[in-house]
VOTOR-729629 format. One record per residue: x, y, z of N, C-alpha, C in turn. Coordinates in steps of 0.02 Angstrom, whole numbers, plus 50000, padded with zeros to 5 digits. Atoms other than C-alpha are relative to their C-alpha. Example, Ala and Ser with C-alpha at 12.3 -4.5 7.8 and 13.67 -1.06 7.14 Angstrom:
% VOTOR-729629
500454994150000506154977550390500455006050000499584994149997506844994750357499615005550037
END
This chain:
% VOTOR-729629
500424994150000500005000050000500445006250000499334992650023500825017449944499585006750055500314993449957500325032450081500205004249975499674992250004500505049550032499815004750050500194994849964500515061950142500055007149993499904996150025500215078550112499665007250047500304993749963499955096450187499475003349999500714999249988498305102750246499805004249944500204994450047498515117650107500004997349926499995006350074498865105049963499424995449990500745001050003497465096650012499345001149966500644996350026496345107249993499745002649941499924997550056497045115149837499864993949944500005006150032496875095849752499374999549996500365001250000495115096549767499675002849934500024995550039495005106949615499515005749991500244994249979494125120749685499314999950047500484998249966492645114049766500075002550056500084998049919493045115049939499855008850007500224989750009493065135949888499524999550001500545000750014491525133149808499384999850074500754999649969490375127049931500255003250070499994995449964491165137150073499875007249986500334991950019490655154049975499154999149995500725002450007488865146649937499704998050085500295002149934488455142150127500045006850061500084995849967487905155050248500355001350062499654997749963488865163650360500154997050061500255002749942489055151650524500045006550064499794996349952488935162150697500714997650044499175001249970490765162450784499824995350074499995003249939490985150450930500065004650049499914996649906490895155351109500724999950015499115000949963492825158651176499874993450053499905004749947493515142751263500025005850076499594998449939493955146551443500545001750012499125001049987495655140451426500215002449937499684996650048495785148051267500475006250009499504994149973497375161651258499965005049959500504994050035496775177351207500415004149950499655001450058497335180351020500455009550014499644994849989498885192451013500125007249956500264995750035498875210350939500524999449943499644999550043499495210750782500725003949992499394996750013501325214350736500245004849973499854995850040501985229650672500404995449944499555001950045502845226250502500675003850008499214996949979504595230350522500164998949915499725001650051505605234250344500494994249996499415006049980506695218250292499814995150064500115004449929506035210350452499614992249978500235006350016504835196450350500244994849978499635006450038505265180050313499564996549939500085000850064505335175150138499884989849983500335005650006504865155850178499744996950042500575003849966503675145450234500424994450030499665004849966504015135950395499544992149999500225005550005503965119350371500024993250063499755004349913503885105650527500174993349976499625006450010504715088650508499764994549986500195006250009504365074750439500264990650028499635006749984505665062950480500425001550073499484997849932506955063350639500325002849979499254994550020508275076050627500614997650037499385003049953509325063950752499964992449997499925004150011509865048550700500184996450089499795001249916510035038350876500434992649980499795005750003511165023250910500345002550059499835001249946511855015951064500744997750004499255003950030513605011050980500545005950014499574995349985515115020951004500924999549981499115000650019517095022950937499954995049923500035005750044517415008750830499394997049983500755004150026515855000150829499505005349955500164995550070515215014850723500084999749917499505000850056516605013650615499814994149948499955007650038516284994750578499474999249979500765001050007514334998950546499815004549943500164995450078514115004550354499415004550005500594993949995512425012750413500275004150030500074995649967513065022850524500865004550001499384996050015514985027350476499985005649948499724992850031515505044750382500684999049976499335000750024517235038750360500325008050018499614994449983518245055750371499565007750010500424995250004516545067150352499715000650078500175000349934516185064650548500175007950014499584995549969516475082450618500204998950052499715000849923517185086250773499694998550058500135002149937516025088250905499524993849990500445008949989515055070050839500654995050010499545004350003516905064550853500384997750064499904999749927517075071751019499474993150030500485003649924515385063251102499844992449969499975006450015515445046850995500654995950010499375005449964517375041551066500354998249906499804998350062517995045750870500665003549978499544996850006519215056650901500654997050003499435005049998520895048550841499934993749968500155005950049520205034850764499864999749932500164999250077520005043950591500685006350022499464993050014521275056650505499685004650029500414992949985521235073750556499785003549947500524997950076520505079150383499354998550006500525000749998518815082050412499805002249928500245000450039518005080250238499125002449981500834999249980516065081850191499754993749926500265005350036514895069750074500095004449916499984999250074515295078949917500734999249976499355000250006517205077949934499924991949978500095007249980516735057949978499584997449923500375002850059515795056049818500285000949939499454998450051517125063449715500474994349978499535003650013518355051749761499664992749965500235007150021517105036949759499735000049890500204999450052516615042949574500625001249958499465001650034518385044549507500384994650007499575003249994519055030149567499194993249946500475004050040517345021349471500225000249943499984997450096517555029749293500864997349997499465000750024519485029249293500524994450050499475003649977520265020049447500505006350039499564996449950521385032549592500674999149976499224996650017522865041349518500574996650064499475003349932524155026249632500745002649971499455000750025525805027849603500224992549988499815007949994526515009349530500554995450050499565001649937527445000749643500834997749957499285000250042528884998249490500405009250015499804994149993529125016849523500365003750067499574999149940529645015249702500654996050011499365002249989531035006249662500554997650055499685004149955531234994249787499814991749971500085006950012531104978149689499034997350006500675002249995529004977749724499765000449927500305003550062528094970349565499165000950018500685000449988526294969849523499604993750029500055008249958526174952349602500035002750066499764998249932526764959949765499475002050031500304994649976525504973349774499234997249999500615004149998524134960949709499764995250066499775002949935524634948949853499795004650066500474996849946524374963349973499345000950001500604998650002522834967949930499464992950023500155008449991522444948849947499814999150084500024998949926522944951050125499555000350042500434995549956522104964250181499394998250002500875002649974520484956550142499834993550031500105005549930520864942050244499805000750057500004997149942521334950850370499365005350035500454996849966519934962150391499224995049996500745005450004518514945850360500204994750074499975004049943519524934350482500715000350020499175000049972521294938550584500184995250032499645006549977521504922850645500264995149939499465006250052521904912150490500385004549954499124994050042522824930150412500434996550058499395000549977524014927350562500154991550001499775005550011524154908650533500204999049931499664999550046524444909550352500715005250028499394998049994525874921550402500504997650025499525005449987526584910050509500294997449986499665006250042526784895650419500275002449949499644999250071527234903850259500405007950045499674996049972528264918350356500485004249954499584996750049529694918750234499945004049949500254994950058528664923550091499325006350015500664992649979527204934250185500455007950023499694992749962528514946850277500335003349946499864993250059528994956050103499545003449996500544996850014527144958450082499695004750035500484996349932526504962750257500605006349990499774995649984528084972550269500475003949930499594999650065529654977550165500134993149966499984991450036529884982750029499194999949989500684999250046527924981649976499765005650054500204994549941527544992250140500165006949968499704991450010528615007250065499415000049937500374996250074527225007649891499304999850061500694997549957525855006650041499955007650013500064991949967526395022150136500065004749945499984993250054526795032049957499135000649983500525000650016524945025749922499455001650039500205004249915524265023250103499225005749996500674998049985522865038750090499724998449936500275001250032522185032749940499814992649986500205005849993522265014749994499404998450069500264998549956521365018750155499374999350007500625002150028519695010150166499585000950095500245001549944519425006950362500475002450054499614997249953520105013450523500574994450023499645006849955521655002550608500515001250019499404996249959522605011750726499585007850002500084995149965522715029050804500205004049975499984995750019522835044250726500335008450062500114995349959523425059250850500685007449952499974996250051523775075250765500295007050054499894994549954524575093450822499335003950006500644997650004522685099250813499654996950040500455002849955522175086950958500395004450047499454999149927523565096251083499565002650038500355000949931522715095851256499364996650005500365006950012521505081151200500414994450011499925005750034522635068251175499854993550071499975003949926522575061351372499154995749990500655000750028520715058851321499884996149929500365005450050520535052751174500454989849969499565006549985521875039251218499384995150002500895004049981519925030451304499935001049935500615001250055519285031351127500184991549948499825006850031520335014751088499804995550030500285003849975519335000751134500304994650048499375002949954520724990851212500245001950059499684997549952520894991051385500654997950031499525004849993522244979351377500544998949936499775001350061523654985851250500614999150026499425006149963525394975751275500565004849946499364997150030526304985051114499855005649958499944995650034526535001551035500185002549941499484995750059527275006850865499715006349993500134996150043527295024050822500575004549951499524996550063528055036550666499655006650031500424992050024527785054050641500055000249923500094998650104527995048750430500535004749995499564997150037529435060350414500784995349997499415004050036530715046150367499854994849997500245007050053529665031450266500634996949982499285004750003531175018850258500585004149958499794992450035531905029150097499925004349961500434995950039530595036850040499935005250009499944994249987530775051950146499125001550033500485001149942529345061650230499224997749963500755001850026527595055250189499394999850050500494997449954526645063750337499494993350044500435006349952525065054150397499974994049967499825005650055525415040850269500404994550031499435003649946526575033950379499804994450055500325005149956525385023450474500284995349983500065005450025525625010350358500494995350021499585003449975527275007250457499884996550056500225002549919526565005550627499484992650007500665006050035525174993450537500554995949987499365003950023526534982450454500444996550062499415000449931527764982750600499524993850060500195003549946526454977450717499704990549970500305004650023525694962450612500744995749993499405005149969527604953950634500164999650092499685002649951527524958150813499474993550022500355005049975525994946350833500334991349959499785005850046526604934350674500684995850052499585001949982528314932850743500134997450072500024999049936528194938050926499524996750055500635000249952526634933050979499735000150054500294994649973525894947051042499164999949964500625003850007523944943851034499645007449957500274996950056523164953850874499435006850049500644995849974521814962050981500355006850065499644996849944523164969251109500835001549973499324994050016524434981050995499515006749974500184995250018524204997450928500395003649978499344998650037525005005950772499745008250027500244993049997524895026350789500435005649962499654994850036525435039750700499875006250032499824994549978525955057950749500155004649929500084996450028525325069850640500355006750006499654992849956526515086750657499935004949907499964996350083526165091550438500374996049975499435000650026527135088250314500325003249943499604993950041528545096850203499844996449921499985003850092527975083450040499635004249957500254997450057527445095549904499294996049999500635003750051526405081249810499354998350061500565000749956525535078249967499405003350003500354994049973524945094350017499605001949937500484996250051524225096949847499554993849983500575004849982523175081149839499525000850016500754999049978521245083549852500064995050049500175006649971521325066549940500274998450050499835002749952522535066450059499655001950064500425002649954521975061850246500575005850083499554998349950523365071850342499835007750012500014992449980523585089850419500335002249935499614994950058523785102350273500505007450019499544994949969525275113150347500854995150007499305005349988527235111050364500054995750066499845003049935527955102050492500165003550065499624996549963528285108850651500754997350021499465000450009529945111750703500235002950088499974997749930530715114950889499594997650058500535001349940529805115751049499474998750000500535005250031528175113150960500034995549978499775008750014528785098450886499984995250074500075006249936529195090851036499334997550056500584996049952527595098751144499674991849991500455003650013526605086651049500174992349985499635007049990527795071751051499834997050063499995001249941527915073451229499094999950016500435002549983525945075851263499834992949973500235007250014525725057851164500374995050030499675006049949527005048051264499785001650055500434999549924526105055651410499324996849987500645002350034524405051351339500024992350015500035007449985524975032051309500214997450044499585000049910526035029851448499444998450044500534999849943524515035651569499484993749992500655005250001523135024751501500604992349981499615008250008524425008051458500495000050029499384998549975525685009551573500544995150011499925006649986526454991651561500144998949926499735000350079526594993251357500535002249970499564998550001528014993251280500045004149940500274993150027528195009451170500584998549933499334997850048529245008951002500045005249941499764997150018529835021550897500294999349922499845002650065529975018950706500085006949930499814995350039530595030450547499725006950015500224993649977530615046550651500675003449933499474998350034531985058750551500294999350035499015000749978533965058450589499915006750058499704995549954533755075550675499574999450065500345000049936532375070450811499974992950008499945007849981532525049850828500565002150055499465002149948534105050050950499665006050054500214996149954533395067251037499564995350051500675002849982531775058551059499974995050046499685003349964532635042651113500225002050074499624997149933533675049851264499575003450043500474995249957532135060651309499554995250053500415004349967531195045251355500114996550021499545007649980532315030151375499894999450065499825004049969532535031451532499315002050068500794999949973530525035051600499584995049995500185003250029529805025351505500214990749971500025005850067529665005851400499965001449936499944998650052530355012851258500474999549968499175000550034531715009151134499465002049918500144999750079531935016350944500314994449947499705004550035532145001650820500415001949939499584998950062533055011450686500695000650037499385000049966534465015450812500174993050042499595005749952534475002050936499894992449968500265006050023533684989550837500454997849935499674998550042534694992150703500894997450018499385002949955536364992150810499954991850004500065007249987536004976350875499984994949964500165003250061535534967350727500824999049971499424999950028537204972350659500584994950051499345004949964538204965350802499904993850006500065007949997537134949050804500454996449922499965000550059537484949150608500954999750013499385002150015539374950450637500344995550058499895006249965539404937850773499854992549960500085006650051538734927150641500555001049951499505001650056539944931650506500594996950045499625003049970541294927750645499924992050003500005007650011540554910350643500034997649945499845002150081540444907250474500815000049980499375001150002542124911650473500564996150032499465006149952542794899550601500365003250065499654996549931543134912250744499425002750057500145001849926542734912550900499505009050010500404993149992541604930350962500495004250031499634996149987543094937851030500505001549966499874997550057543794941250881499845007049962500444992849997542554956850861500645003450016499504995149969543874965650971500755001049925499474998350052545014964050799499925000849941500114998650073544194968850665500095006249976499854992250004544314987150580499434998949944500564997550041542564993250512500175007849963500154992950051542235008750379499204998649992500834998950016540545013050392499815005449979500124992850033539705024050281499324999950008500614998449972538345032750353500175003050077499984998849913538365044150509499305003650013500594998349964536665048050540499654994050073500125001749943535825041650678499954991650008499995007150015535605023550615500674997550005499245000950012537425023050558500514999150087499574999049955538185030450728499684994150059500445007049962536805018350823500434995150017499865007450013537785002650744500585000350012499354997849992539455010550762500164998650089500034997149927539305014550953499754994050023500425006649962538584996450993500534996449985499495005350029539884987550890500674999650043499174998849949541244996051012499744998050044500205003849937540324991851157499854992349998499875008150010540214973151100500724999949989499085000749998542234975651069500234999550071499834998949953542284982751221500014991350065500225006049975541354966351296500524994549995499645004750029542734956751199500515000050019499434999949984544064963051282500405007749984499894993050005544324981251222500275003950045500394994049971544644996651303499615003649935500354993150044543495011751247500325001649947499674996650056544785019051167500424994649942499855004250057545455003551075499504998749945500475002050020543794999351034499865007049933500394994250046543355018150946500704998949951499345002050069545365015650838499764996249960499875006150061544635001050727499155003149973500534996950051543245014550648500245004649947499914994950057543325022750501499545002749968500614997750010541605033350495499915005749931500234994950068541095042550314499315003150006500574998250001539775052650301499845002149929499934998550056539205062650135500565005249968499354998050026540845073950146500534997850021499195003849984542055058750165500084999550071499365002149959543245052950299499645006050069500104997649953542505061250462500785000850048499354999849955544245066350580499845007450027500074994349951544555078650709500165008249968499914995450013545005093450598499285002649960500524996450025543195094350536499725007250041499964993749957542615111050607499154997150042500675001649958540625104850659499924992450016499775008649985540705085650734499304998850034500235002049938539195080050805500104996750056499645002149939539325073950978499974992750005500135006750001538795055950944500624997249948499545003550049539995054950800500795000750011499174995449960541655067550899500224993750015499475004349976542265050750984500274994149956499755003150054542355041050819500475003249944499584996550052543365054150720500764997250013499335003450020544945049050652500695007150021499554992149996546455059150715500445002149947499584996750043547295060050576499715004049930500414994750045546565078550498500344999549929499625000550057547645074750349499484995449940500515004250029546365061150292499245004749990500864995450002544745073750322499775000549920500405000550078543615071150162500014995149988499945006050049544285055350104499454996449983500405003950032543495045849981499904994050025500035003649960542745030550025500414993349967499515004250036543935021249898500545000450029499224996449954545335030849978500114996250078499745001349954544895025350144500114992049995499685008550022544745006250085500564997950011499505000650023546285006250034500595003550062499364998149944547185016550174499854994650078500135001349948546325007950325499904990349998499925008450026546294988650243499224996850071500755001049956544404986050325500144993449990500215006250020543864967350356499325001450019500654998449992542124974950391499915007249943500514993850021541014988250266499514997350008500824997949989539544992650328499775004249972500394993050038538305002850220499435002650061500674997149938537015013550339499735009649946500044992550040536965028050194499475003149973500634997750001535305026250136499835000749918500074995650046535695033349969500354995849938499835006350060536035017749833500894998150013499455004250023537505010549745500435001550028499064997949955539305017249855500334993949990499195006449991539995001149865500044998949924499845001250084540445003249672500644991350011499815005549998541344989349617500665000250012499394998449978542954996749621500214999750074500044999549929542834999549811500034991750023500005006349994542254981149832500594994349969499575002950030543664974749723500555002150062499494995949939544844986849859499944996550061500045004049941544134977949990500104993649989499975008050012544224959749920500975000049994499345000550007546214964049885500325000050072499655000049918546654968950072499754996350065500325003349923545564957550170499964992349959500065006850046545544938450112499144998250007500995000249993543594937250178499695003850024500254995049959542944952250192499164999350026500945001349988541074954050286499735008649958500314995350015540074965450201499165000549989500734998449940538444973050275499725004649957500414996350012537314983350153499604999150013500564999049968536104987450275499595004649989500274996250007535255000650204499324999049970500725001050032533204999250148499585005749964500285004750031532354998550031500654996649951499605001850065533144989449878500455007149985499414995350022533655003649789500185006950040499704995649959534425012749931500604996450013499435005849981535574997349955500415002149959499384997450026537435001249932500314995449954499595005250071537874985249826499454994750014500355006049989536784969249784500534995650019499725005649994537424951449835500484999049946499575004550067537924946949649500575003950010499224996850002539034962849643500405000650065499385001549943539914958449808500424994549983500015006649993540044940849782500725002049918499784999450080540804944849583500685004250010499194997150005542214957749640500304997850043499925005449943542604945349789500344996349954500115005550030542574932349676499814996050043500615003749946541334925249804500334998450068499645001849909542474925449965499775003650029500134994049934541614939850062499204995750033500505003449951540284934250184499575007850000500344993150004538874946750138499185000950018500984999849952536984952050214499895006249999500274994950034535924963950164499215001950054500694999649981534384973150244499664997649981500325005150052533444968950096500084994249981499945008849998533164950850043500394999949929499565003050069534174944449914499854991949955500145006350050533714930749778500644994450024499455004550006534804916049797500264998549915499735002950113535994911849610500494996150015499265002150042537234903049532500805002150014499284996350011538934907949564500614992250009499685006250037540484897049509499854992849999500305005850010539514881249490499814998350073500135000249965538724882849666499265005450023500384995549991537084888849732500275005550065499754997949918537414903849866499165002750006500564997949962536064910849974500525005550059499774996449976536384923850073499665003850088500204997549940535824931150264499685006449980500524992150012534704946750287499955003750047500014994949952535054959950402499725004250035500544995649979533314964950445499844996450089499934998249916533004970650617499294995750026500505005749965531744956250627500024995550037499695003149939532704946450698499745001150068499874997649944532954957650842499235003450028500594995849953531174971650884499514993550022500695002449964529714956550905500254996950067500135002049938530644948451035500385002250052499794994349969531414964751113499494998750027500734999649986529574969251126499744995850054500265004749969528984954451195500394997650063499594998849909530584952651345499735005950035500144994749980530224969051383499494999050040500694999349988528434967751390499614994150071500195004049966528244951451482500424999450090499454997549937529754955751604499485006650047500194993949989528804971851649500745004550040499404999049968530644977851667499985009750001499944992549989530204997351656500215006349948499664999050022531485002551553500524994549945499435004050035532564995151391500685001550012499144997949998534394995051439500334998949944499585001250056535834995951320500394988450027499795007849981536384977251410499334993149970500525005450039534704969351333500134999349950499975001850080534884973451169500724996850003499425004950009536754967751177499934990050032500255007149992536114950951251499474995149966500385000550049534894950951127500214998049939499335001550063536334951950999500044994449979499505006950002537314937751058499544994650000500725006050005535564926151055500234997649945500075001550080535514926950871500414995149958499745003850051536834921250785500164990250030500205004449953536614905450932499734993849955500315002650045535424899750810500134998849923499745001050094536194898150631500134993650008499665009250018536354880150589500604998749963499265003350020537954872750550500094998249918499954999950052537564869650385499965006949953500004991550023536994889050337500715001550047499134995749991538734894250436500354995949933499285002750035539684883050311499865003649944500304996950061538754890750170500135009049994499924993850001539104907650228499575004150040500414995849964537694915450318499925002250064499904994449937537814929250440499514998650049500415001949970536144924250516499374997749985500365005349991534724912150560499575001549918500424999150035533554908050421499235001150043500524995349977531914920250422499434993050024500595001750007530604905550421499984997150095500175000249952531154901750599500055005150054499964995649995530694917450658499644999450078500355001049939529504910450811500725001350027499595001949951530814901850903500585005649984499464994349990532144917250846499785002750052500454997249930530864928150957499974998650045500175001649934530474918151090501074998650018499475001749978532514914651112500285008250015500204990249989532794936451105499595002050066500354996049949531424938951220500264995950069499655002249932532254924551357500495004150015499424995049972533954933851343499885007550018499994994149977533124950151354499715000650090500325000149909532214944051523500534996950049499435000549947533724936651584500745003750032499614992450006534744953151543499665003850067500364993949959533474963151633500054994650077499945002549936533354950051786500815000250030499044999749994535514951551812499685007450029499944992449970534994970851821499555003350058500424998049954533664969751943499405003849957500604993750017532424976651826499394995350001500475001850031531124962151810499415002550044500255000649942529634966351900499444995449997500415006249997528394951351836500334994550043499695004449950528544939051976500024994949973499975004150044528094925751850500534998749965499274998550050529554931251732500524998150027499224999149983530824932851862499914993650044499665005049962530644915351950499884995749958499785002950054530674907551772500774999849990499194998549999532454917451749500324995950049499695003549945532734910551913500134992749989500105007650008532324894051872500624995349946499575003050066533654892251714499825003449952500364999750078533814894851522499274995649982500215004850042532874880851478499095002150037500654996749962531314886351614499845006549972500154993650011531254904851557499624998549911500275001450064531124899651369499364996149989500715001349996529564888951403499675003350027500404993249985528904901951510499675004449933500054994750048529084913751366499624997549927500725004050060528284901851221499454998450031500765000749968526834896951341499725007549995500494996150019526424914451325499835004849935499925001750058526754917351160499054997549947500715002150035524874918351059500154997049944499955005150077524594905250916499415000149967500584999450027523434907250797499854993249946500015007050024523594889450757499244995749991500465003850015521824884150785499395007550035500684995749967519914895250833500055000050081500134999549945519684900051000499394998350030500815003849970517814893551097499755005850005500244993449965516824908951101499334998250050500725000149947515464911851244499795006049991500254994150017514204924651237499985003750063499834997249942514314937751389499405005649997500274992550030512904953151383500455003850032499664994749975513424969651409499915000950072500104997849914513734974551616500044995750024499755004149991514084957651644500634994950004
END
């Protein structure tokens, strides 16, 4: 049945004129008697000029207030009732919203734009051949694959990752991660993670409660101004904290429902960004200074307060505020930065493994002579750890800082440079005569059995250089640690080729296995995977307070523990990726039995495991360890119950 309803004056006018009609034809009735309670009619209004209104008020037909009893997320996840980025503020304020979407508040005609150009033509992406890190259209297809696992059912996404580990962690993470974040607001479909912006400052303590989780165990966040080496890519940058965390559950296991990625919105300086109809971030530069930090510092106060037991990490901040940032918090806080410390560490597990591969013992470290090129904060990180593992070996300080030879982008760092930073002053070379040198030059003057790349900025280890080093060292190790692909200072082949395959070599990025003189090689991978999930997870389960510099170095020496005897003979610096559990859970024992030596554990559980032995702490630490090996039993609970 079809109702129409219609207004008393339409009505009437539909009748096609009788109702006039026989009210002019019918005699005058006499006026009713006044009610009682009638209110006695008011005197007419003067007309005022301009004062009338030019339309007819109309009264409502429908509600003007949509009601629901849902709130934060559960909005989000409810196609009737989400806005996606068109939410304003104060429905963002009193629905527990705030932070859980960009700070780009949008409206439904912006929202229909995008959804109508990406119909007719498909969303202007950039290809992922264009970011030039080795990602293919297979790669990017594969993600996309993912993600809709993952958001239908996260329990058999993190069991496929598991089991297939080796080949999922390019996808989830690097390199396919770096064409996410160049892509990330135009891939952006659903909320997943925390948003906090310099436009929440003196909210953020507050809208911390708008994350449904009262029980979060791990942290990643960015501020997007240094995407691996893609440079800054503002609120885009989530895509790291997303990524990052989906190995700490894969690897670590850390329970999917209890991490949280976040980003720290402060602007950003990317041109292409800022001119984007589409992007999702603050349209302004970056701040810089004491505002910068203001709003650093209210969000580690923010998470801190409401999770105080989570362990906080720190991922592609820039070179000039990562180590600040670091030192500001280290030692308040459960916090370590994985590009510096994670990074370090990695390196020294990595050349505790080339030491085995090579047939020597770990106190050997104390005699090697590195050239590392790279002194930013990553670089000096791996530098400054490597001496303090020398040191461990038998060093002094000052022996330990003689067997560096630090480059930056104007050469040969030594004491006659006129500006030194203070992290890099105790690695300068005294002899000002060398200041500039090339990094062929120093090859060749300093006869390295270690290069390390940390530069960021492609090919350096030309072949010439690598030939320089294969002449003065009989097996040299060589470490292009730098990410993505093409930021890496030399591939495998061209190490292996001006070697003529004697150098023992490992790479951030993954490397193909080939052919070389009628032998397959394979090669180790220098990603700091190893080392952050089961940092994270000692940390976290220790409730030790604080990350010391003695964890991660015990963390180190775990690693290369694990290389099988057959990958040392073969060459490889460290463990293969697919056993990435038991890497973790062996990381997170030494980090809880680091921290129990220092008095820091304060889980009573934790620390009379430590007590108990190796072999007790490590089942401790896999019993708690989440598996997404099989469904969980659900029971139904109502709400207030």
């Amino acid at each position: 049945m079809r109702i129409t309803i219609e207004e008393p004056a339409v009505a009437a006018a539909a009748t096609n004129g009788k109702a006039h009609t026989a009210a002019a034809a019918a005699p005058a009735a006499a006026p009713a008697p006044p009610s009682r309670s009638a209110t006695p009619p008011l005197p007419p209004r003067p007309a005022a000029d301009g004062d009338e209104p030019s339309t007819v008020y109309e009264p409502p037909l429908q509600e003007a207030v949509e009601i629901t009893n849902k709130r934060s997320s559960d909005i989000l996840h409810d196609p009737t009732l989400n806005k996606g980025t068109a939410f304003p503020l104060d429905e963002r304020e009193r629905l527990g919203l705030r932070g859980l979407l960009p700070p780009i508040i949008s409206n439904m005609g912006v929202q229909l734009e995008r959804v109508m150009k990406d119909f007719y033509y498909g969303l202007d992406q950039i290809p992922p051949e264009e970011i030039g890190s080795g990602i293919t259209r297979e790669m990017e297809r594969r993600w996309r694959m993912l993600q809709g696992l993952q958001d239908r059912n996260e329990t058999l996404f993190y069991r496929v990752l598991v089991e297939h580990f080796a080949e999922m962690a390019p996808i989830v993470y690097t390199p396919t991660v770096g064409w996410v974040c160049t892509n990330y607001h135009k891939l952006w479909r659903r909320p997943r993670g925390m948003f906090f912006s310099a436009g929440d400052a003196g909210h953020m303590a507050s809208m911390a409660y708008h994350w449904p989780q009262e029980d979060v165990q791990a942290i990643v966040v960015t501020d997007g101004s240094r995407i691996l080496g893609l440079g800054d890519l503002g609120t885009n940058g989530l895509g790291i904290p997303i990524g990052k965390l989906d190995l700490y559950v894969a690897a670590a296991g850390f329970h999917p429902s209890k991490v949280l990625p976040c980003v720290i919105d402060v602007g950003t300086n990317n041109a292409r960004l800022l001119e984007d109809p589409l992007y999702v971030g603050l349209r302004q530069p970056r701040l810089r200074g004491d505002a910068y930090y203001a709003v650093v510092d209210e969000f580690v106060r923010a998470v801190t307060s409401r999770w105080p037991q989570a362990v906080l990490q720190f991922e592609d901040f820039s070179i000039e505020h990562a180590l600040p940032l670091l030192e500001r918090y280290r030692h308040h806080h459960l916090v370590f930065n994985d590009d510096i410390q994670g990074t370090a560490a990695t390196a020294v597990a990595g050349l505790y493994g080339a030491l085995r591969a090579l047939g020597l013992p770990p106190s050997a470290l104390a005699q090697q002579r590195v050239v590392c090129l790279g002194a930013g904060s990553a670089g000096m990180g791996v530098v400054s750890m490597i001496a303090d593992a020398m040191v461990v070996q038998g060093c002094t300080p000052e022996e330990a800082r003689r067997n560096f030879w630090v480059l930056s982008s104007r050469g040969l760092i030594t004491s006659s440079r006129e500006v030194i930073p203070s992290n890099v002053a105790p690695f300068a070379r005294p002899e000002g005569e060398l200041e500039g040198a090339t990094l062929l030059e120093v090859v060749r003057h300093a006869r390295p059995t270690v290069l390390l790349g940390l530069a960021g900025v492609g090919r350096l280890f030309t072949r010439e250089v690598l030939e320089a080093a294969g002449a003065v060292c009989e097996r040299p190790i060589v470490f292009a640690m730098s990410n993505p692909t093409s930021k890496m200072e030399c591939t495998a082949a061209e190490a292996l080729e001006a070697t003529e395959g004697r150098c023992v070599f490992a790479s951030g990025s993954p490397q193909d296995p080939f052919e070389f003189q009628g032998r397959r090689r394979e090669f180790g991978q220098a990603n700091n995977l190893f080392l952050f999930p089961g940092m994270a997870l000692g940390a976290y389960l220790g409730r030790t307070g604080t990350v010391t510099d003695g964890m991660f170095m015990k963390a180190a020496e775990a690693i290369p523990e694990l290389i099988e005897e057959e990958d040392l003979a073969a060459g490889l610096a460290y463990p293969r990726i697919k056993s990435i559990r038991d890497i973790s859970a062996a990381v997170a024992a030494a980090v809880i039995a680091a921290a129990h030596v220092e008095g820091r554990v304060a889980n009573a559980n934790a620390s009379a495991a430590a007590a108990a032995g190796p072999e007790a702490l490590l089942r401790y630490v896999k019993r708690m360890m989440y598996s997404p090996f099989e469904y969980s039993s659900l029971a139904y609970r109502p709400l207030g119950q």
